[in-house]
N, C-alpha and C positions, 0 to 999 in steps of 0.2 A: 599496469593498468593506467589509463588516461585521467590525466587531471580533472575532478570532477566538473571543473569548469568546462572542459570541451566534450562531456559528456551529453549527446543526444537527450533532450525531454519535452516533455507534453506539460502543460497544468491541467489543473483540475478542481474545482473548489472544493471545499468539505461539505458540501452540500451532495452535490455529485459524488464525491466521495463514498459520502452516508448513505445515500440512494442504494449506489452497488453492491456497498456493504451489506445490506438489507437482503437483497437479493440474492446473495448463497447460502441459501438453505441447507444445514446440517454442516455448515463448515466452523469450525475453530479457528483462532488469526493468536498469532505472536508479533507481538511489535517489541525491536530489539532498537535502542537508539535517540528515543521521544521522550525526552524528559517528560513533555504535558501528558502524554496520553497514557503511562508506565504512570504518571500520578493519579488519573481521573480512572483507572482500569486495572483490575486483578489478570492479568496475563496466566496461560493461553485465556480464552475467554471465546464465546459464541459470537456468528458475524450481529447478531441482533446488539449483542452490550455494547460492541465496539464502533456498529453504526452512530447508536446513540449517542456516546461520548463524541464521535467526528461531527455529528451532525451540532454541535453546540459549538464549536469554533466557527469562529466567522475568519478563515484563512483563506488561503489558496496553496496547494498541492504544486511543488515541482515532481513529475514521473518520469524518471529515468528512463529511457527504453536500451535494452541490454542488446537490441537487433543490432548488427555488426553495418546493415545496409539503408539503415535509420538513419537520417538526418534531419530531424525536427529541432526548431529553433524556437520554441515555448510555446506553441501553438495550442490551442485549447483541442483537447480531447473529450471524444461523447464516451461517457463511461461504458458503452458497450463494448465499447475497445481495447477497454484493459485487461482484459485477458490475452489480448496481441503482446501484449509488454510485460505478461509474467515470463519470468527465471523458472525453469523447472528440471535445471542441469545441478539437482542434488537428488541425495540418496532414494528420498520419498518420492520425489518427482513432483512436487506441492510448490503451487504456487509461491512465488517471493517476489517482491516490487522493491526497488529502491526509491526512494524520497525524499524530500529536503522542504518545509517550509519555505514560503515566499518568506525572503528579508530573514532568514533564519543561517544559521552556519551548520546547522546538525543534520548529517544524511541520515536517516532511519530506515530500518526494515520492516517490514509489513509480510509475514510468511503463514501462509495457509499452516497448520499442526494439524494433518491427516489420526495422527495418535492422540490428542486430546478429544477430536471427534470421535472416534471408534469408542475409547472410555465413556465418552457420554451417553454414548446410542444403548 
């Protein structure tokens, strides 16, 4: 795997963030890696709680893009886009983003839980 340094990404603020997060309707999110958000959040958790709690950092989002023919160099991303930049080369096939706070050292995950959704419904 490449040094996370010379990995391909996007920003994106928590703001924007939040927005997106809003906007999947009936999805469940796991974040694996985030100290803040693993403190402010009961994991899996609904995208509505977890908007919430991103929408209250006043950050900025580094977004890994996992495309092999990607080479953005921190370029601000319109959250529409972020489902360009999901992982879904696992068993579920569920969404997963890699991420790192701006000025932070921790990469974290951020993975759609298709199984905590179906529990809920």
């Amino acid at each position: 795997m490449p040094n996370e340094l010379q990995l391909p990404y996007y920003t994106i603020g928590a703001a924007d963030l939040a927005q997106w997060l809003s906007q999947q309707p009936d999805c469940w999110w796991n974040v694996d890696g985030d100290p803040v958000l693993t403190s402010l959040v009961d994991f899996p958790c609904p995208s509505g709680e977890i908007a919430e709690a991103v929408g209250m950092l006043e950050r900025t989002a580094r977004v890994f893009d996992p495309r092999e023919d990607a080479h953005p160099n921190g370029e601000p991303i319109d959250p529409k886009q972020l489902d360009e930049l999901a992982n879904t080369e696992n068993n579920s096939h569920a969404r997963t983003f890699l991420l790192r706070w701006e000025g932070g050292e921790v990469q974290w995950l951020l993975a759609e839980d298709p199984e905590a959704a179906g529990d809920a419904a």
